[in-house]
N, C-alpha and C positions, 0 to 999 in steps of 0.2 A: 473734807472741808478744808478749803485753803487759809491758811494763817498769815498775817501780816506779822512784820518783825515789830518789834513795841521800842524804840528808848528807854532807859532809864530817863527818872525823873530829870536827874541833873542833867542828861545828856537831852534830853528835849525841852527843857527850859531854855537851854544852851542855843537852841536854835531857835525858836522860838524868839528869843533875843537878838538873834541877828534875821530875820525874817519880818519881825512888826516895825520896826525903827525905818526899815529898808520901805516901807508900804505907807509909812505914815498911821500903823496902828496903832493903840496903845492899852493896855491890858490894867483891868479891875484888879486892885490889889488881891482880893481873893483869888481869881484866878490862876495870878500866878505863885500865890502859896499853897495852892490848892488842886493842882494841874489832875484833868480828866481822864480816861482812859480814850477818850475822844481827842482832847488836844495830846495827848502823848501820841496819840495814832498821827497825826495830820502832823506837828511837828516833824516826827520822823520821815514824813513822806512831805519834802518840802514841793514837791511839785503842787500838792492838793490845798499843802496847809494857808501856801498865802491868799489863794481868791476866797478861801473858807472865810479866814480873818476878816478879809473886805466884807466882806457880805457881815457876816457878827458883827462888823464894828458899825457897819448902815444900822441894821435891825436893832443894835442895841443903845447905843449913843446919838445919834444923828438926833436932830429935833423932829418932831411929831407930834399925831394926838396923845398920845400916850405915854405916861410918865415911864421912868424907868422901873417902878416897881411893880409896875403894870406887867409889864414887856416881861419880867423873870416870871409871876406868875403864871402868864400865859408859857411860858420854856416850862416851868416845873410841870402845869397840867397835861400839856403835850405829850412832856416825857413819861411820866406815868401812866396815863392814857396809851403808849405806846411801850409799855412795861421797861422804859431805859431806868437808869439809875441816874440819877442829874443831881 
């Protein structure tokens, strides 16, 4: 099984930080006290991480039918549904 290399937390916050600003994303204060083993992944691999973020920041914040509270339960059901830890 092939392993990706992981950041540390602070080291992929770090980037993270200079990746969303760069894109015009902007991060749930949760998230970034809270960083995933998903965003620690994508962070360090900044090639993946910033269209990731685009895409998150469409799906999560943009306006739509659906409130924001909406939109995390439908993330949590997915993820579990799909045995991730979220």
């Amino acid at each position: 099984m092939t392993r990706l290399r992981i950041d540390s937390i602070e080291e992929a916050m770090g980037h993270a930080a200079e990746i969303a600003p760069a894109r015009g994303i902007r991060f749930a204060d949760a998230y970034s006290q809270f960083p995933t083993q998903m965003g620690r992944l994508l962070a360090t691999h900044a090639r993946y991480a910033g269209p990731f973020m685009e895409l998150f920041q469409k799906i999560m914040w943009e306006e739509g039918p659906l409130t924001r509270q909406e939109r995390e339960m439908i993330a949590t059901v997915a993820s579990r549904a799909s045995r991730c830890r979220y």
